[in-house]
C-alpha positions in Angstrom: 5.5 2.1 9.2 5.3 4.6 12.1 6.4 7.3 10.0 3.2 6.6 7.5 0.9 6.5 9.7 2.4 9.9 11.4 2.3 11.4 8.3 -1.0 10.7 7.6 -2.8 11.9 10.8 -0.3 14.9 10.2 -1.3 15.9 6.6 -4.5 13.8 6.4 -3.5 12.6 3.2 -4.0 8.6 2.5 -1.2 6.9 2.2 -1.2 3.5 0.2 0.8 0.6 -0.9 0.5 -0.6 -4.4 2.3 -4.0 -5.1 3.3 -5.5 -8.4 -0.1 -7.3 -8.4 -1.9 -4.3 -8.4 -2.8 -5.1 -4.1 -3.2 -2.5 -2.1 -2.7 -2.1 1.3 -2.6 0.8 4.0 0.2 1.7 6.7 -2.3 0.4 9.3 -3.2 -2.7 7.7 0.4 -3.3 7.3 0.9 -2.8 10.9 -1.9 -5.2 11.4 -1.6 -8.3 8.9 2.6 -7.8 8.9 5.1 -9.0 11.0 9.0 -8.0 11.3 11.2 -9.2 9.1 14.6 -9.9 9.7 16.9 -6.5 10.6 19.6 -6.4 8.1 22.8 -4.4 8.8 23.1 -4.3 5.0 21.5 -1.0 2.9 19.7 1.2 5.4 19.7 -1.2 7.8 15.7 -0.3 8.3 13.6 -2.9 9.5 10.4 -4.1 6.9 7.2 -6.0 7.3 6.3 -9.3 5.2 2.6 -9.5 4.4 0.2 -11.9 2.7 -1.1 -11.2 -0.4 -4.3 -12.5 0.9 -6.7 -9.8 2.4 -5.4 -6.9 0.1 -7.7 -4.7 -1.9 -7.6 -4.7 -5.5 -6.6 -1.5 -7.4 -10.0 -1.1 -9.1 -12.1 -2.0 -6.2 -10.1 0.8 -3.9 -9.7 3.4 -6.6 -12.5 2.6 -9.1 -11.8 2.2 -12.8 -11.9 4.9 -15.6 -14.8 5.0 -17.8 -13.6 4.6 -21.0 -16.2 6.3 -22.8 -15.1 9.7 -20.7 -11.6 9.3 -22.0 -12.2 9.5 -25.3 -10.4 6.3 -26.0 -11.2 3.4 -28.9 -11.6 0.3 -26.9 
């Protein structure tokens, strides 16, 4: 979580999370609306955040949604 949020003050790129839902969240709101899970000493052993779906931005409403008609696709 550290390391995104270094990584984008370093390269001042965003950095997002899209979840099977189509949520998205941030590295800092992570860090905010997360807590610690468990540490495992299986797999990396790295530590991970549980969040709430509720509060997450939708896809479309973060990134905006093609315009069909620009695409050149049937609908």
């Amino acid at each position: 979580m550290i390391a995104h949020l270094q990584l984008v003050a370093w390269t001042q790129l965003p950095v997002y999370y899209v979840f099977d839902g189509l949520d998205v969240r941030s590295p800092y709101d992570v860090l905010v609306a997360g807590r610690k899970g468990r540490h495992s000493t299986e797999g990396s052993g790295a530590p991970y955040f549980l969040i709430s779906t509720q509060g997450a931005r939708h896809f479309d409403d973060l990134f905006g949604t093609p315009d069909v008609a620009q695409l050149d696709v049937a609908s």
